[in-house]
N, C-alpha and C positions, 0 to 999 in steps of 0.2 A: 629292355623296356623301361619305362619311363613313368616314376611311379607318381601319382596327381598325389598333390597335396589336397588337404580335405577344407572344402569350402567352410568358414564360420559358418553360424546357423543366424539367420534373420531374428533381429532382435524386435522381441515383440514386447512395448513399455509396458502394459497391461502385466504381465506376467515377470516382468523383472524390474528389479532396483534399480533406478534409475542413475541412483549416485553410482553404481560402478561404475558409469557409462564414464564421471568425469577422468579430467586428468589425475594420473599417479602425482603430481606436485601439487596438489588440491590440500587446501590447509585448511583443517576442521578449527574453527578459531575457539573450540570449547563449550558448542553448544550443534545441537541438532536442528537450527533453527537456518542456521545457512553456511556455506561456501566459499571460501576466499579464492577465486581460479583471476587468477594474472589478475587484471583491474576490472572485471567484473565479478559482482557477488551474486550467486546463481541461490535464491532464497529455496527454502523445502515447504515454505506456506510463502502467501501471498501477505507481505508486510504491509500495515498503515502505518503511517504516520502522520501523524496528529497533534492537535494544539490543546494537551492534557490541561492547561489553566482552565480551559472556556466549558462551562457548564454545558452544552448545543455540542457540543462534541464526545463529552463524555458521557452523554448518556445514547450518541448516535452509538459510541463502542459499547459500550453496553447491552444496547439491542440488538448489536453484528453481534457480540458473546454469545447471547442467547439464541439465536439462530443458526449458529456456526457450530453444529453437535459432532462436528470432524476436527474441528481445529485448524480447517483450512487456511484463519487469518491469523496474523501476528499483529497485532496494536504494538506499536512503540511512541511513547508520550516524545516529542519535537523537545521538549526541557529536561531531558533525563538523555545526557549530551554520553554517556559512556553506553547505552543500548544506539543510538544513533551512529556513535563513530562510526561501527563495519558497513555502514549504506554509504556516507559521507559522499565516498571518493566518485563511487559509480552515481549517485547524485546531481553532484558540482554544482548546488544551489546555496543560494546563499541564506541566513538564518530570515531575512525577510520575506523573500520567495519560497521560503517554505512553511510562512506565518501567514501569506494569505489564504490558501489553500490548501485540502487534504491531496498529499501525494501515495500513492501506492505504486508499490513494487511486485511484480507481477510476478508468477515463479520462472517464467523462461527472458526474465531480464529486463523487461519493458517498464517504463517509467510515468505512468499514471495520474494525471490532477484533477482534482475539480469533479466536475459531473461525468467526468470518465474512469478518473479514479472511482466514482460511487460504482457503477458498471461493471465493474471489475469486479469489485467488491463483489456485488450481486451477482458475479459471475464464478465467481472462488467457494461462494457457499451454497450448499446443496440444497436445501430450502427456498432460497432464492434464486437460483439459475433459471429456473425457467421465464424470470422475468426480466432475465438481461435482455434480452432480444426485442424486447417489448420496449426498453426504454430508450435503443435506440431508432425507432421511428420517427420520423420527421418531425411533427407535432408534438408530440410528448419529450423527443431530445431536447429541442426548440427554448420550449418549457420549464422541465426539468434543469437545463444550464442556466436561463435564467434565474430559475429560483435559489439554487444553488449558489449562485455567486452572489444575490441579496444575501441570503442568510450567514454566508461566509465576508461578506463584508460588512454585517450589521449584528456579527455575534454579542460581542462582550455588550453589546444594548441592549439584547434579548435576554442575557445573563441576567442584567441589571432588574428586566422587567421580571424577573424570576426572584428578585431579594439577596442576586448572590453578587455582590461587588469584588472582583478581584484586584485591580488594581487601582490605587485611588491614588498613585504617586505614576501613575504613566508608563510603568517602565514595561507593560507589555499590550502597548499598542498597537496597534495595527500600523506598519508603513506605510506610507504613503505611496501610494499604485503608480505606475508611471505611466502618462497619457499616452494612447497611440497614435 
């Protein structure tokens, strides 16, 4: 007789760590925040990244802080180039394309900008989940992108109208957007 090898058990994510699940070559690079598995970085919160100069962003993080009572989000400031490296690769954006908008990295790998990166966002924090769904409707998406990309291409103005000048030598301007 022929003796059956015994089935695994269905792994149910709810109820176990998911990090086992990765590869044994999986390189903890020194922090609990993420994953180094071959060329993708498999994050343990959902990362922002951000234009830490601009006044209109640092207080958007600020308000995700405060709403974020899990920890669900990682803020990494876009000018603090050694928290940024372990995104870099799985990224492949260049420092200007990642200067006009917010990108997020989502925990199962997805690459996030703009009024979708916001979404996400509102989708990572428990507070806020219930209104993901709500801003992807037609009308309010519509909306919301557009407003989105105003505010994100007219920040350091708004900065300004705030009393906070940050650059008055130019050197963190906005690039020039490419026409489509």
């Amino acid at each position: 007789m022929q003796s059956r090898k015994p089935q695994p058990e269905p792994i149910d994510p709810v109820e176990q760590d998911l990090t086992q699940l990765l590869p044994a070559k999986c390189d903890n690079l020194g922090t609990d925040q993420y994953y180094d598995v071959g060329s993708q970085v498999l994050t343990m919160q959902t990362a922002i990244l951000y234009d830490g100069q601009c006044l209109v962003c640092q207080q958007s993080v600020a308000l995700i802080r405060r709403l974020d009572r899990t920890h669900a989000i990682l803020p990494i400031d876009l000018h603090d180039k050694s928290a940024l490296a372990p995104y870099a690769p799985q990224l492949d954006l260049s420092d200007s394309a990642l200067m006009h908008e917010i990108h997020v990295l989502t925990t199962d790998g997805k690459v996030l900008s703009g009024y979708g990166g916001m979404r996400a966002i509102a989708q990572a924090t428990p507070l806020t989940r219930w209104f993901a769904p709500i801003m992807g409707w037609p009308g309010i998406a519509w909306l919301g992108a557009r407003t989105y990309n105003w505010v994100a291409a007219h920040r350091y103005q708004i900065n300004r109208l705030f009393g906070v000048e940050i650059c008055t030598d130019g050197a963190c301007a906005l690039p020039a957007k490419a026409k489509r």
